[in-house]
C-alpha positions in Angstrom: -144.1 -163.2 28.0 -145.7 -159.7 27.8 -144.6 -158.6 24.2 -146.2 -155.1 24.8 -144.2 -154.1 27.6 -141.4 -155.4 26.1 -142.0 -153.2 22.8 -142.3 -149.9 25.3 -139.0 -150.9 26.5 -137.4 -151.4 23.4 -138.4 -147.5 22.1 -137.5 -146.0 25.2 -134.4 -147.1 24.5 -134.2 -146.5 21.3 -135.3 -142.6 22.4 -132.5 -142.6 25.5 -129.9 -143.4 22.9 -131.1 -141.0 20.0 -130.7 -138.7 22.6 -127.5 -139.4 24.0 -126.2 -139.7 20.1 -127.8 -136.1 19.6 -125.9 -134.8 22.6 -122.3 -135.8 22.1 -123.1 -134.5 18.5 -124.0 -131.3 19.7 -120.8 -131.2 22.1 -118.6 -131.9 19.7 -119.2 -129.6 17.0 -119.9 -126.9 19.4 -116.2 -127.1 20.9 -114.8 -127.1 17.5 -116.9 -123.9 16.5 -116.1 -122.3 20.2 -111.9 -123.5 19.9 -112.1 -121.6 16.5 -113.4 -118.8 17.9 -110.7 -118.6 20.7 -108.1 -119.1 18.0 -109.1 -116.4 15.9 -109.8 -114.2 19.3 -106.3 -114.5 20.1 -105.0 -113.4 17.0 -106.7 -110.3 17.8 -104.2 -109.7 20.5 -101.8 -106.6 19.6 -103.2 -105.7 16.2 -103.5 -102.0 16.9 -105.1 -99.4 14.3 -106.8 -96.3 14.2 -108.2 -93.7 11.9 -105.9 -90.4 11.5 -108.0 -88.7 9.3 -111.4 -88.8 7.5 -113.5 -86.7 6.0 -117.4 -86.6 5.6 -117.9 -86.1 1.8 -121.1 -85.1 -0.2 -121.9 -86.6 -3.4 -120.1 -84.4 -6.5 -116.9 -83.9 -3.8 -113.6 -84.5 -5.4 -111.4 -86.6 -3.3 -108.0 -85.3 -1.7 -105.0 -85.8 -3.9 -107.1 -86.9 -6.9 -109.3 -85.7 -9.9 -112.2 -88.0 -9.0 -115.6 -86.7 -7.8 -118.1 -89.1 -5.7 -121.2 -90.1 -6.6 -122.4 -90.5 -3.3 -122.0 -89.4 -0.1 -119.4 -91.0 2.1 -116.4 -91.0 4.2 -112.8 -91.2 3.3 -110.3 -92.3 6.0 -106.7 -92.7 6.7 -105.8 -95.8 8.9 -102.9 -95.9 10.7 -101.6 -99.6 11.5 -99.2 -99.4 14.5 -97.5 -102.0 16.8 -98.7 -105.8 16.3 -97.4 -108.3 13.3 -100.6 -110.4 13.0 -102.2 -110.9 9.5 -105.8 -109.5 9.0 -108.0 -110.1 5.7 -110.3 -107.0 6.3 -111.0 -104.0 7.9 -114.5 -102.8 9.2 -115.7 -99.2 10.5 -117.8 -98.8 13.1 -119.6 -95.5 12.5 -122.2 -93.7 15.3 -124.9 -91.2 13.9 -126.7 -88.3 15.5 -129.0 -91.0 16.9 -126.4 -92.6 18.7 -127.2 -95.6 16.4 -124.0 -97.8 15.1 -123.8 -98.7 11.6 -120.8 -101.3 10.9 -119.6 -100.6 7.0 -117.1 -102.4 4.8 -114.7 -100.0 2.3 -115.3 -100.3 -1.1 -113.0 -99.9 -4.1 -112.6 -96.6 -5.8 -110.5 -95.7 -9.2 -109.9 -93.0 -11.4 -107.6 -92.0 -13.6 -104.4 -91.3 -11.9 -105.7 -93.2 -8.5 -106.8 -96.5 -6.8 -108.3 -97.2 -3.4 -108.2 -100.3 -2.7 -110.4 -102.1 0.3 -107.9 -105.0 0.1 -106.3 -104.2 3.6 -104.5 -108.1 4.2 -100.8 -107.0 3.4 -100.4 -103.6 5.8 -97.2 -103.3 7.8 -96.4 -102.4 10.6 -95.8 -98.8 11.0 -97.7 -97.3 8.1 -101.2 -95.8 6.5 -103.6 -96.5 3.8 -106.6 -94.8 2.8 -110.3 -96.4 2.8 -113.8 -95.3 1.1 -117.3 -95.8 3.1 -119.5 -95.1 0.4 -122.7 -94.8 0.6 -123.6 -93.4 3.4 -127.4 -91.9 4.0 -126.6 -90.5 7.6 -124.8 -88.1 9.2 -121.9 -89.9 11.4 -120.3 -88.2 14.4 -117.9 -90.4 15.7 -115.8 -93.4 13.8 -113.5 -96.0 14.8 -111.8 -98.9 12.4 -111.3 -102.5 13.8 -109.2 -105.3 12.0 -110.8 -108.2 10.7 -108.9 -111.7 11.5 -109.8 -115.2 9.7 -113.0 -115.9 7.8 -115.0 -113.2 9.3 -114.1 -112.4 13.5 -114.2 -108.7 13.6 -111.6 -107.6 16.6 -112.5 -104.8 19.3 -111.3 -101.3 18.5 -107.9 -100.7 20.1 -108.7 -96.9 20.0 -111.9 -95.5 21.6 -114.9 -94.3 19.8 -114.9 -90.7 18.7 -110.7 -90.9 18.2 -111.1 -89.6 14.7 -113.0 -85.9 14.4 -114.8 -85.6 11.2 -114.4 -83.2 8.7 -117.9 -82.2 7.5 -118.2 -80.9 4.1 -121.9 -81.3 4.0 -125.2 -81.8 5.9 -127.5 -83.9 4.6 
C-alpha cells in the first residue's frame, strides 16, 4: 500500500470540502444580507418628500422665525412629507456644488431660546412639514434634494428631481 499517495488524497479532500464548506457559507449569508436589502428597498416604495424651501445661510445669520444666529455657514430647509404611510428613521440631503460634485449631509440639532430643530425626522405624517439644519457647510450648493432614510441605514432614491428646491443665497463664500 502506497501511504504517500494515499496522504495526497486525503488533503485534497480535505481542501475540496473546506471549499465547498466556504461556499455554502458565503451563499448563505449573502442571501440573508441581499433579502434584507430587498426588504428595506421595498419599504422605499411611496415615501414621497421634498424640500419647499431652504435657504443658504452665512455664519452670524439669524434664522427665520427665531432669535438664534449661526455659527457656521449652512442650509436651512423645509421638507414637505406627502402621500406614502411607511416609517423612516432619518432623513439625508443630497446637495450638488458649483463643481457639479455631490456632498450627502445628515441635519443636525439646533436650539435656542424660544426654538428647537430637531434632526429626529422618524414620526412625520403624512401631509405635513418640518424644518432641518445642514450645518457646516464649506461650499457653495446649487441644487438640493432630501431622500428618506428606511431601517438601519438604506437611504431611498429622491422622489423629486435634483434642483426642485431654488436656493436662497444670502452669502458667497
Amino acid at each position: 500500500m502506497n501511504l504517500k499517495g494515499s496522504s495526497v488524497i486525503t488533503v485534497i479532500l480535505i481542501i475540496l470540502l473546506s471549499i465547498v464548506a466556504v461556499s455554502v457559507f458565503l451563499s448563505v449569508t449573502l442571501r440573508t444580507i441581499r433579502n434584507a436589502t430587498v426588504e428595506e428597498r421595498a419599504k422605499c416604495i411611496g415615501l414621497d418628500f421634498k424640500v419647499t424651501q431652504c435657504i443658504l445661510f452665512p455664519a452670524g445669520y439669524t434664522l427665520p422665525n427665531t432669535n438664534y444666529v449661526v455659527p457656521n455657514n449652512g442650509i436651512y430647509a423645509v421638507v414637505e412629507r406627502g402621500y406614502g404611510g411607511g416609517d423612516i428613521s432619518d432623513l439625508r440631503f443630497s446637495l450638488k456644488d458649483s463643481t457639479n460634485q455631490e456632498h450627502i449631509e445628515i441635519p443636525v440639532n439646533l436650539t435656542g431660546p424660544g426654538f428647537r430643530i430637531y434632526s429626529d425626522f422618524r414620526g412625520i405624517a403624512e401631509y405635513s412639514t418640518v424644518e432641518a439644519v445642514i450645518t457646516p457647510i464649506n461650499y457653495l450648493p446649487t441644487e438640493i434634494t432630501v431622500a428618506p432614510v428606511v431601517g438601519k441605514k438604506t437611504v431611498c432614491e429622491p422622489v423629486y428631481p435634483k434642483g426642485s428646491c431654488t436656493l436662497i443665497t444670502a452669502f458667497i463664500p
